[in-house]
Structures are given as structure tokens and as C-alpha cells.
C-alpha positions as CSV (number, residue, x, y, z in Angstrom):
1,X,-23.3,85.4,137.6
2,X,-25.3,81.9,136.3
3,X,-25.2,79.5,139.2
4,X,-23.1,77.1,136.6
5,X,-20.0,79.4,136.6
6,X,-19.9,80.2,140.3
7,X,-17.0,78.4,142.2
8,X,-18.3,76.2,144.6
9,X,-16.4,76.5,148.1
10,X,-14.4,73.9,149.3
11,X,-16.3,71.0,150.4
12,X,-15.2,71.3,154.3
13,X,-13.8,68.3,155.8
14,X,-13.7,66.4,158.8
15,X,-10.5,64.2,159.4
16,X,-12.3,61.1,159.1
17,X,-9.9,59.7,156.5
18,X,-11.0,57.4,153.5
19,X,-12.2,54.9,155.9
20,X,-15.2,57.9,156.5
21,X,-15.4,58.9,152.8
22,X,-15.8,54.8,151.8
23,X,-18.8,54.3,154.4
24,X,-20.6,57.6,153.2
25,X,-20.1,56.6,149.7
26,X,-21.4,53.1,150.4
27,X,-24.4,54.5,152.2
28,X,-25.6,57.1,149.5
29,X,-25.7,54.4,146.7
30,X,-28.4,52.1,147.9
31,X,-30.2,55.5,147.9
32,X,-30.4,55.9,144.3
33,X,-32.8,53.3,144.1
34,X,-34.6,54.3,147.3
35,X,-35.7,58.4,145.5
36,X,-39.3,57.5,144.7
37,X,-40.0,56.3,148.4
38,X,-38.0,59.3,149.7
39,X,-39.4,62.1,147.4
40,X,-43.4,60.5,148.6
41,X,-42.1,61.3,152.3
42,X,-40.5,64.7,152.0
43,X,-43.7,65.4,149.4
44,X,-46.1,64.3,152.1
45,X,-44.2,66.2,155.1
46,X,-44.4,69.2,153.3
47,X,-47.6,69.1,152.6
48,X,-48.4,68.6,156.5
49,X,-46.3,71.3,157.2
50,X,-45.7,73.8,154.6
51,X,-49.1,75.7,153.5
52,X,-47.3,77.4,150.5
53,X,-46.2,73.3,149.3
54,X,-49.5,72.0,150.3
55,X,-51.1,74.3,148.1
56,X,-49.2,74.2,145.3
57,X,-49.7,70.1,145.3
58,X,-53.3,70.7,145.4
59,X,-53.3,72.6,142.0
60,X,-49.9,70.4,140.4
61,X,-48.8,67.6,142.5
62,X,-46.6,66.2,139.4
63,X,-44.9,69.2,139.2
64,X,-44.1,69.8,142.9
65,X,-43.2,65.9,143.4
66,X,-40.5,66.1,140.3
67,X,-38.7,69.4,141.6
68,X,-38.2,67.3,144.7
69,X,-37.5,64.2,143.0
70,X,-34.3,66.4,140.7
71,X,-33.5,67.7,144.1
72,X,-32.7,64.4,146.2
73,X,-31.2,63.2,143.5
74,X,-28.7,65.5,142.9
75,X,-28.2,65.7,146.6
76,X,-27.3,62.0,146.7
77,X,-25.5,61.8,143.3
78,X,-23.0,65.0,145.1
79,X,-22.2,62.5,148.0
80,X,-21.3,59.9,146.0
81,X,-19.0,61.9,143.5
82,X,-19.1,65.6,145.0
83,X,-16.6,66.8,141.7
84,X,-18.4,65.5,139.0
85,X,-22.6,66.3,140.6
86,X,-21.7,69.4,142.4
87,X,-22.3,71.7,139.6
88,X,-25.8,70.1,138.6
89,X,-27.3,69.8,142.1
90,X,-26.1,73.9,143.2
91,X,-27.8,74.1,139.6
92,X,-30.9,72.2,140.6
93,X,-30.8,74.5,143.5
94,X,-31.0,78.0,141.8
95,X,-33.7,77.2,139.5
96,X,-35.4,75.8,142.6
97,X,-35.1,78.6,144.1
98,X,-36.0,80.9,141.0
99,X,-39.0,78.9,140.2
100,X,-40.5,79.5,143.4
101,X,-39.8,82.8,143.9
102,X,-41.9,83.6,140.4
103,X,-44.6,81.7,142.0
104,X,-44.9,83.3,145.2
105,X,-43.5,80.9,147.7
106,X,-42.0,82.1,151.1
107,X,-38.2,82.4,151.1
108,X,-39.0,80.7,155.2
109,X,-40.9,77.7,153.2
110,X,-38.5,77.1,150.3
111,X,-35.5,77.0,153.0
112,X,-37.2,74.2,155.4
113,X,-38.1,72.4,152.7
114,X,-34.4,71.9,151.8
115,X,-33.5,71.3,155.5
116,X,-36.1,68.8,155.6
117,X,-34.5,67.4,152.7
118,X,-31.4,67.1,154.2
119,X,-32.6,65.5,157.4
120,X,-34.6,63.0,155.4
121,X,-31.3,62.3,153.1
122,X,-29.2,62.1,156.8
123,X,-31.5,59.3,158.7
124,X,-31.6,57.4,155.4
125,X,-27.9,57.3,155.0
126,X,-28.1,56.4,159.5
127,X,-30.5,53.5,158.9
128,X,-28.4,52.3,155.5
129,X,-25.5,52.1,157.8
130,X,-26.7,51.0,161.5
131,X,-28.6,48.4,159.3
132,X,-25.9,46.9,156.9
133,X,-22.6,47.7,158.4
134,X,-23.3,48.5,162.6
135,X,-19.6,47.9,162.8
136,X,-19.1,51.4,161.2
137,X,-21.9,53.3,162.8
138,X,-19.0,55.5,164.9
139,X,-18.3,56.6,161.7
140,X,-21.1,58.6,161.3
141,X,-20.5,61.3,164.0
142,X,-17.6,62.4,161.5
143,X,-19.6,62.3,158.2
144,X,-22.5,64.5,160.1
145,X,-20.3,68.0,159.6
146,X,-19.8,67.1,156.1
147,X,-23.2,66.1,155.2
148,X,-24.8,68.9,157.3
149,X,-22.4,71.7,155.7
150,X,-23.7,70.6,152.4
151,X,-27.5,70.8,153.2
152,X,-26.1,74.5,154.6
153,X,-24.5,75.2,151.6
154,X,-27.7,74.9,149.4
155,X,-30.1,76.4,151.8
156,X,-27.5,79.5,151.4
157,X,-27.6,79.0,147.5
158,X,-31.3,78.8,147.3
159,X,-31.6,81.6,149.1
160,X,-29.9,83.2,147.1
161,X,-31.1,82.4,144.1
162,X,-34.7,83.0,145.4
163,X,-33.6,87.0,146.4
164,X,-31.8,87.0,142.9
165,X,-35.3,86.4,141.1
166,X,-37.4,88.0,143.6
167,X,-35.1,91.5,142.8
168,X,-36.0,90.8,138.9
169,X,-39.5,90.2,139.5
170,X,-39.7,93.4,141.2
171,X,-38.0,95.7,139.3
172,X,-40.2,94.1,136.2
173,X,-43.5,94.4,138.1
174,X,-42.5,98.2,138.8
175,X,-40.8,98.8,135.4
176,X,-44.7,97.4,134.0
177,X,-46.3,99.4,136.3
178,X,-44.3,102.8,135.3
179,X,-45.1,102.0,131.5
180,X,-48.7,101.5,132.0
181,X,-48.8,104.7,134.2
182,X,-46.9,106.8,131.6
183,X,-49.0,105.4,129.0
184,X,-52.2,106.4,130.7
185,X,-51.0,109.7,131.4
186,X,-50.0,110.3,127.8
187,X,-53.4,108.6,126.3
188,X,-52.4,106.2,124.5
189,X,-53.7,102.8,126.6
190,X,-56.2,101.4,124.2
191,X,-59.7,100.5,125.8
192,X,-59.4,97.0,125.3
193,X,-56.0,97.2,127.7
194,X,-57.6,99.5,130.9
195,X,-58.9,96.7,132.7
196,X,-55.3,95.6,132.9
197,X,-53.9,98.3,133.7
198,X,-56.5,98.7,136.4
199,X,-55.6,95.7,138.2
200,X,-51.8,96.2,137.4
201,X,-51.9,99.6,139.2
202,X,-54.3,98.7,141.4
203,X,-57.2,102.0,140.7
204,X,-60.5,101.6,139.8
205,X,-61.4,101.9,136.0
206,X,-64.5,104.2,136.0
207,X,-63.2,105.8,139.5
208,X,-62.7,109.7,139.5
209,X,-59.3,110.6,138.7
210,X,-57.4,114.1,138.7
211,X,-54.0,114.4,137.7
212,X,-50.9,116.7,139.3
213,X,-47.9,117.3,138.1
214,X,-44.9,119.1,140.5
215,X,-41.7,120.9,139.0
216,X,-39.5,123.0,141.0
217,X,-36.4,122.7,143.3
218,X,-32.6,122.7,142.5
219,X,-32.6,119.0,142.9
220,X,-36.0,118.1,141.5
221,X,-39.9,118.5,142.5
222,X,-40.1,116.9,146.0
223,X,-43.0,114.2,145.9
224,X,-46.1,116.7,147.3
225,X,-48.1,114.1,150.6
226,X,-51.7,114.0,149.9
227,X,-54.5,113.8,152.3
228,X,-54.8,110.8,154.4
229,X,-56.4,107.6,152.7
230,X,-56.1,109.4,149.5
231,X,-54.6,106.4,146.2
232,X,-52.4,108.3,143.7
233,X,-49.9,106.6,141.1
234,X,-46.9,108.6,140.3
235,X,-44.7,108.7,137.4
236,X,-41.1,110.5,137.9
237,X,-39.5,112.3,134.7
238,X,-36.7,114.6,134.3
239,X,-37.1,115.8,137.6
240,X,-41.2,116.1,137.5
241,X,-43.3,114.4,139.2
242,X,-46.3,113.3,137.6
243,X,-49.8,111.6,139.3
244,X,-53.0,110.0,138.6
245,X,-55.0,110.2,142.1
246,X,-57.8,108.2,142.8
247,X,-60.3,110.9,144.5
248,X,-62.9,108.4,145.6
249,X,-65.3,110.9,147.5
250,X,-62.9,113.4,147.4
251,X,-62.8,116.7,145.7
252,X,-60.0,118.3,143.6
253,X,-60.5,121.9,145.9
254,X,-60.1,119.9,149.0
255,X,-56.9,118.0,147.1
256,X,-55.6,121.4,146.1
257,X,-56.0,122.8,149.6
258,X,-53.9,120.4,151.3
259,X,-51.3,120.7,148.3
260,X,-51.4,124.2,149.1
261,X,-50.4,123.6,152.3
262,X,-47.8,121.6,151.2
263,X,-46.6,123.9,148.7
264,X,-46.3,126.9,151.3
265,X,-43.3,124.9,153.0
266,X,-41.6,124.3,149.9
267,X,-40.1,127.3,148.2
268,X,-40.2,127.0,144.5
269,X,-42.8,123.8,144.3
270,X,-45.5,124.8,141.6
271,X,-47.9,122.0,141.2
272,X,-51.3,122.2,138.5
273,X,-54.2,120.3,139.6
274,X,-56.7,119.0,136.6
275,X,-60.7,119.1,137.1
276,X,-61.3,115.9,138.3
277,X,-62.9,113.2,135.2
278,X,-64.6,110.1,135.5
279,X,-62.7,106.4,134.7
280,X,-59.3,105.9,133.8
281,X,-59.8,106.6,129.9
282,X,-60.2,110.3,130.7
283,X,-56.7,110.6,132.3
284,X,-54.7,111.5,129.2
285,X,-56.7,114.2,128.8
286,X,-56.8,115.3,132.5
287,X,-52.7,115.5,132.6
288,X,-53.1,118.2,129.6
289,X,-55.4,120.1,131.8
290,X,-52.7,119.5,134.5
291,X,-50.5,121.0,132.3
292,X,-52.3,124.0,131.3
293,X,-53.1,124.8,135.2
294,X,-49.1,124.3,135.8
295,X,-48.2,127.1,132.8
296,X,-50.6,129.3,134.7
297,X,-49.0,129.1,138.1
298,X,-46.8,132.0,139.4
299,X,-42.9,131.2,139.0
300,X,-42.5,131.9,142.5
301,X,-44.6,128.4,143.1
302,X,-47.6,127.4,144.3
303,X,-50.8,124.9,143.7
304,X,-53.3,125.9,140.7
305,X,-56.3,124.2,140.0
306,X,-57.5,124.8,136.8
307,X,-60.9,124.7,137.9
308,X,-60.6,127.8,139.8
309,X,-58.3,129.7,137.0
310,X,-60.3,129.2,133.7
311,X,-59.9,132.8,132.0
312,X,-56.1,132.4,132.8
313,X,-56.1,128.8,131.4
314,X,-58.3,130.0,128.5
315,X,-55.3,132.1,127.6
316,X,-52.6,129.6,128.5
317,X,-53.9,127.5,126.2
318,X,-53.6,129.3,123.3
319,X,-50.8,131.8,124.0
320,X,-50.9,133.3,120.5
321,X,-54.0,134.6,120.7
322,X,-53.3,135.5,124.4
323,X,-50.7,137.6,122.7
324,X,-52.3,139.5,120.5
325,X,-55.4,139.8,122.6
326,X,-53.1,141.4,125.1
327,X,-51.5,143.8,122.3
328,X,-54.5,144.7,121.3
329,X,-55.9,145.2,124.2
330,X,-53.4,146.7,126.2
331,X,-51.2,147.9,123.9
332,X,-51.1,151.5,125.0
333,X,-50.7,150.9,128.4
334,X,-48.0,148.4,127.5
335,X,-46.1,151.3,125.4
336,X,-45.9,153.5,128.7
337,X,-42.9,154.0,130.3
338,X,-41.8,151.2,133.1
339,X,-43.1,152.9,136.5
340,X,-46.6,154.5,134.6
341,X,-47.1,151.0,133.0
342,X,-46.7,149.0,136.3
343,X,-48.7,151.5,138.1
344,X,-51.7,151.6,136.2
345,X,-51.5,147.7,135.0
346,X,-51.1,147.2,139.0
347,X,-54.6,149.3,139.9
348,X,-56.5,148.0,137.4
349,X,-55.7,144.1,138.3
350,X,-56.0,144.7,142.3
351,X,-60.1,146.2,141.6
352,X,-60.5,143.5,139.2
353,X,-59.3,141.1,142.2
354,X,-61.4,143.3,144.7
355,X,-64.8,143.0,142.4
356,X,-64.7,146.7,141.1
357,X,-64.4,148.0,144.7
358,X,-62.5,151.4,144.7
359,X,-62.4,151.1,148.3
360,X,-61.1,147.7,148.9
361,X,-58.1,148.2,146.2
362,X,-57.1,151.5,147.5
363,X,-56.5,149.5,150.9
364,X,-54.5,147.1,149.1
365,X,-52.7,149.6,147.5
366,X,-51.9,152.0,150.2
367,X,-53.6,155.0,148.5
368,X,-57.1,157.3,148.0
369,X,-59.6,155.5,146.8
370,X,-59.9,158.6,144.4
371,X,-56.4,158.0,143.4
372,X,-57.8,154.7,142.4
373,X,-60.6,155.7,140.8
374,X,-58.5,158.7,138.9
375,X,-56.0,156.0,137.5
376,X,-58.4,153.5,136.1
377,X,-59.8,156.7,133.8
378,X,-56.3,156.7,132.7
379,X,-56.6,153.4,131.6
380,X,-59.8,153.6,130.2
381,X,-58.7,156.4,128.0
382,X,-55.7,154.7,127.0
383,X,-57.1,151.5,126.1
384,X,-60.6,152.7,124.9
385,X,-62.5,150.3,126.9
386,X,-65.2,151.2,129.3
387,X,-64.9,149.4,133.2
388,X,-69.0,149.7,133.3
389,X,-69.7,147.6,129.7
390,X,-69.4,144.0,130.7
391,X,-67.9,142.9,127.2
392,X,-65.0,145.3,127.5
393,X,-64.6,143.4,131.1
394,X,-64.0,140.8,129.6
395,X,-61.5,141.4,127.7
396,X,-59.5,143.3,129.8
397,X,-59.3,140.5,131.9
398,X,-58.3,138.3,129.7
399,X,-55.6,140.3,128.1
400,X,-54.5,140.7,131.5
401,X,-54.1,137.1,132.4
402,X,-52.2,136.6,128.6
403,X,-49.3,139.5,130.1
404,X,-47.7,136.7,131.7
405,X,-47.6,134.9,128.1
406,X,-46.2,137.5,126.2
407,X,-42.9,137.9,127.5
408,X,-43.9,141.5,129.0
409,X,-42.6,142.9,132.5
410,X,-46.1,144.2,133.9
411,X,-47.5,143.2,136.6
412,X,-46.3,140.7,139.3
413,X,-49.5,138.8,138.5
414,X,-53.0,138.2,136.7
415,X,-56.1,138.8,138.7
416,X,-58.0,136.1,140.0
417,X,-61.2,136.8,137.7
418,X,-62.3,139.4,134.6
């Protein structure tokens, strides 16, 4: 709510009577004329003791000395007629308050320098009296609760006012800092704009970069923790987590190891890891990588980095052709019935994964290894490849890592190279 519609509480009082009210009112007048010499002592005890004030009087001492010149005014101009100048001085206050918020002042600073205020206003008003009119001086030990409740009363205001703005500032500085991350991630920060979005985000422009992206988890992707002393900035969307981290000397296998880690203690997390690029530019183009790694990894979750899954990501990224290399391909073997189909798909993938060892993929099979060897004839006759010409290879791995793509229950998964 503006500080111009807020109700002002109750002005407390003391019990003094008029008689109290008259000799305050008397006292503050005289100190209309007196706000020039006033405002040069609070300016000058604010620059002894306030390093945030003594700064700022360095840069713009005409600026600093005003605010405090509006501000003792207003103070004096609310004892005189608190009805009719309360509004302007609590006024007076909150921009106060905003104003040095936005430039960075200490809430601790702002609030003594209105406390010092008030003490200044309070000995002035002591002197006009004990000077002029000694005869009412015992008057003054009932005005000091009002007086002091006032200067109370703005330091709360100003405070507030200051946490008001400070909350705005923030949620633009982070609302600026989300677009410009989005927009890198998306490639479309012009050149002209990375070295602000450099300082805004705090990353080195020509750094190296690699992106992640996380989706999994009833409730969203959790935020995966990176190694120690490793910079990222994240972007949160529809439940996925999004970030550009700043490698440094750091490579994307060791960042995918410790997501890894991560991942294997949370059930359903996938995460795609880019290659890593060089400078800020080459971001956008590292979160479609991301993306292409993320398609490739299994449903069950885990970390893939597309540096170590290019035939897979070769196919991911065009899943048409994946398609029909895997129909043409493997179409045969596809046409089998379930349990023949899963079998042979099965062998085939576990002696690609074991580097055409017979041996080694009977082991992970549980069978012969001339069981093995018997059921990739099969497969040979039925797709009319050969396992021993390299080209064929090729293509059979391939067309293996496209299955997932096509929609077809095979084989729980792709092997890890043709």
C-alpha cells in the first residue's frame, strides 16, 4: 500500500496538557529558520560516522544534503501541526528509505541516520527552550516520549519502506537474471548483449560452458549438486531443470561422473550432459546437444553425456531415419515373434557391448558361448548382414540404437557402441 494512504497510528500522548503541546510548538518554530545550520551538522556527523553517507557525499554531496534538508523539515513542520505534515514527512520517509535501498545503503546506516536526526531535532528544541523560556524547561521531560515516539515511528517506517524496495529490487535483479539465462539457453542473446549478460550472471564470456538439463520425479527434477567449487546457472521450467555450468578446468566426464553419482540416489532423475563449448555464445547450441543426450537416456533414469553416446545421438537426432534405418535393418528380426525377437535382439546387443567377445556375452547372459555364437548366425541370416564386414557393423549398431525411437518393444536397451 503507497505510504500516502497508510493510516498513521495515533500520535501517543503524555498527559502534559496544552501547557506541554504550547512549549513544544513554540520551540519547533524558531527551527524552521534554523534547517540550513541543522541539515550542515547532521550532514557532517554522518559523514564522520556513516561510511555508506560519507561516500555517497563524496560522489553527490547536493543530493545527500537535500534528502536531509526534506527530512528535518518535515520532522519539524509534524511538531508544529502533526494533522496537517504527518502525511508528507511518513512520505518523505518512504522515498528515503526507497531511494537508498536502490543505491545500496545499509538498512543499520539509513536507520541511525534518522535517530541521529531525531537527537539533533531534540537538543535543538532543549537549547530553544532552556535558552528562551528556562521557566518551562520541566516541561520537557513530558514532551521527550512524544518527540522520541515520533523519531521511533519513522525509523519503523523507513525500515520498512527500505525492505519494501529491497524485495522489488531483488525479485527484478533475479527476474533479469532468469531472462537473460533463458535467453542464452535458447540462442537468442545477440553478441553485442553477452558482455552483459556476463556480468549480470556473473560467468565468464569465452569460459567453457556445458549445459544439463534434469527431468524426472512425481513432483519435478530435484536440482542435481555438482562438484565442489563448480559455477552453474539454472533456469527452472515446467518442472525441468535447466543449467549453463562454468567448467573452468573441469571436464564434462568428470561433471557426468559425479551427476551419476547423484542420479543413482534418485530414482527416476535422467539428466543429458552436452560436450563442453567454448564462451558463452556457444551455449544455445550446447542445450540442444543437452537435449539430444537427454532423449537418449534410458526411461528408468540416469546421466548421459553425449560425448560418450554419439551413434545413439546420431540417431536421436534424426528419429526418421533412425526409423527406417532400423526397419530396414532389422526388420526381420523385428517381425519375429515376442520371446525369439527379444532373444536374439538381446545376444546381439550384449557382444556388441562385450567387443565381439562370444565368451564375455555368454557370461552376461547365463549361457554357451556356442549358444551365443549359434544365435548371432540367426541373426545374420535374417538380417543379411555379416558380423565380420565392418560396414554392416555399422549399421547394425545403429539400427539398434534407433529401436528405442521407433516405438518397438525390443530390447531393454541400445548397446554402448556399433
Amino acid at each position: 500500500m503507497p505510504a500516502h494512504l497508510v493510516r498513521p497510528r495515533p500520535h501517543p500522548r503524555t498527559g502534559a496538557g496544552s501547557d506541554a503541546v504550547a512549549v513544544l510548538r513554540r520551540a519547533a518554530r524558531p527551527l524552521l529558520g534554523q534547517l540550513p545550520a541543522l541539515t550542515d551538522r547532521l550532514t557532517a556527523e554522518l559523514y564522520e560516522q556513516e561510511p555508506a553517507y560519507r561516500a555517497a557525499l563524496e560522489v553527490d554531496p547536493g543530493d545527500v544534503r537535500a534528502e536531509i534538508h526534506r527530512s528535518l523539515g518535515h520532522s519539524v513542520a509534524s511538531l508544529l501541526d502533526p494533522p496537517r505534515n504527518r502525511y508528507a514527512a511518513r512520505a518523505c520517509t518512504a522515498r528515503i528509505g526507497a531511494a537508498r535501498a536502490a543505491r545500496g545503503f545499509p538498512l543499520d546506516a539509513v536507520s541511525h541516520a534518522f535517530r541521529l536526526g531525531g537527537a539533533l531535532v531534540w537538543q535543538a528544541l532543549v537549547d530553544e527552550v532552556t535558552l528562551r523560556h528556562p521557566e518551562d524547561a520541566h516541561l520537557l521531560v513530558h514532551l521527550a516520549v512524544d518527540v522520541w515516539n515520533f523519531v521511533d515511528e519513522h525509523c519503523t517506517h523507513v525500515a520498512e519502506s527500505y525492505r519494501r524496495a529491497e524485495r522489488e529490487l531483488t525479485w527484478r535483479r533475479e527476474n533479469r537474471r532468469r531472462l537473460m539465462a533463458a535467453a542464452l539457453l535458447d540462442g537468442a542473446t545477440r553478441i553485442a548483449d553477452l558482455p552483459d549478460a556476463a556480468a549480470a550472471l556473473d560467468l565468464p564470456e569465452r569460459g567453457r560452458y556445458a549445459v544439463l538439463i534434469a527431468v524426472g520425479g512425481s513432483r519435478g527434477a530435484p536440482r542435481p549438486t555438482l562438484p565442489h567449487g563448480v559455477r552453474a546457472v539454472w533456469h527452472t521450467a515446467d518442472g525441468t531443470e535447466r543449467a549453463i555450468v562454468d567448467l573452468g578446468g573441469l571436464g564434462a566426464a568428470q561433471l557426468a561422473v559425479a551427476l551419476r553419482e547423484f542420479c543413482h540416489r534418485k530414482p527416476g532423475l535422467r539428466v543429458g550432459i552436452s560436450p563442453a563449448v567454448e564462451g558463452l555464445a556457444a551455449v544455445g547450441g550446447a542445450r540442444r546437444l543437452a537435449e539430444t543426450a537427454l532423449r537418449i537416456c534410458p526411461e528408468g533414469g540416469g546421466t548421459v553425456l553425449l560425448d560418450e553416446q554419439l551413434p545413439a545421438a546420431l540417431v536421436a537426432a534424426a528419429p526418421e531415419l533412425g526409423r527406417i534405418l532400423a526397419d530396414r535393418v532389422l526388420g526381420p528380426l523385428l517381425a519375429l515373434p515376442p520371446t525369439d525377437r527379444t532373444l536374439l535382439l538381446d545376444t546381439l546387443t550384449a557382444w556388441l557391448d562385450c567387443d565381439g567377445s562370444a565368451q564375455r556375452a555368454a557370461t552376461r547372459l547365463y549361457c554357451h558361448r556356442n549358444t551365443v555364437l549359434n544365435r548371432l548366425r540367426r541373426c545374420e541370416q535374417l538380417t543379411g548382414r555379416s558380423l565380420a564386414r565392418p560396414a554392416d557393423l555399422v549399421e547394425l549398431g545403429l539400427a539398434l540404437h534407433a529401436l528405442p525411437h521407433t516405438g518397438t518393444p525390443a530390447t531393454g536397451r541400445a548397446p554402448s557402441s556399433p
